[in-house]
C-alpha positions in Angstrom: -156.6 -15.2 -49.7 -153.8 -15.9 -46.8 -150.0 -16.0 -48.8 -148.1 -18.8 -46.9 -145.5 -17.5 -44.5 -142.2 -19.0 -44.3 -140.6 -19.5 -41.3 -137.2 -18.1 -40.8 -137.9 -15.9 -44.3 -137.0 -12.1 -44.1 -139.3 -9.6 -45.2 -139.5 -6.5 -46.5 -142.3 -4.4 -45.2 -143.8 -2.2 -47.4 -142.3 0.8 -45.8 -139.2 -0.5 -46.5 -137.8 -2.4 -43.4 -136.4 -5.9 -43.2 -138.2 -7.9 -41.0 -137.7 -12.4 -40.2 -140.2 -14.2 -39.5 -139.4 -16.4 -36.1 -142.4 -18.7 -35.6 -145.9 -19.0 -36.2 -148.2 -19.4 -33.0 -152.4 -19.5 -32.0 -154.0 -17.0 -29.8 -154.8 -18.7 -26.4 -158.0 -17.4 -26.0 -159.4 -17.2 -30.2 -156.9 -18.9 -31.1 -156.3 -17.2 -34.6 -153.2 -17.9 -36.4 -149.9 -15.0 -35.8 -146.8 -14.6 -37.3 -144.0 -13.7 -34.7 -141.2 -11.7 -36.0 -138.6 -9.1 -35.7 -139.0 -5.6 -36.2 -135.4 -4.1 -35.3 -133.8 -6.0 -31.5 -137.9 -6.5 -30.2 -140.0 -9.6 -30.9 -143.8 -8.0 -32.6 -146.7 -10.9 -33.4 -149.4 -9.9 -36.0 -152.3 -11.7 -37.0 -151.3 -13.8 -40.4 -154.1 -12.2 -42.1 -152.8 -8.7 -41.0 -148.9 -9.7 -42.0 -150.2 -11.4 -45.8 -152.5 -8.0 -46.8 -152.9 -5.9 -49.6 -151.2 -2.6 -49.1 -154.3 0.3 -48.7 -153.3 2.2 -51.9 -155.6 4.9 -50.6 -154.2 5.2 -47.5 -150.8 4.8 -48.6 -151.0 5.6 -52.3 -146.9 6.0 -53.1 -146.5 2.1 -51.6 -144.3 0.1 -54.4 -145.5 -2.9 -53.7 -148.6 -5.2 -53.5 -148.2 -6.8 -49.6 -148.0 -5.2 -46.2 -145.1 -8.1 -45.9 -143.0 -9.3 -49.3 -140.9 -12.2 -49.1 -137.3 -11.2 -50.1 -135.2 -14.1 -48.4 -136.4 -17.9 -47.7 -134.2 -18.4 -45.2 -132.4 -21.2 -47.4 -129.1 -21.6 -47.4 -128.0 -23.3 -51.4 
């Protein structure tokens, strides 16, 4: 199952860092769906599928939440 990714959200990464998403874009050549985002002052792209995953407890056991990504801000001003 893919979450939907909002554009101009921040997340949180599950090792803790804030991270807002910029744009979604298609791979020229497979043309499989990224998320483009920050990750400090660079610009990183991921696969969506890679961005919306399931933490691996196994590999990372002490993780405190669910997704590689968690939504913490929709970007919304109220």
């Amino acid at each position: 199952m893919i979450l939907e990714v909002v554009v101009g959200g921040v997340y949180r990464h599950f090792k803790g860092t804030l991270h807002k998403v910029i744009c979604l874009a298609r791979h020229s050549e497979t043309e499989e769906e990224l998320v483009i985002y920050t990750h400090g002052t660079d610009i990183w792209a991921r696969p969506i599928s890679s961005f919306t995953s399931l933490v691996d407890l196994k590999k990372y056991p002490n993780a405190s939440q669910k997704y590689r990504f968690e939504l913490v801000d929709n970007g919304n001003e109220s």
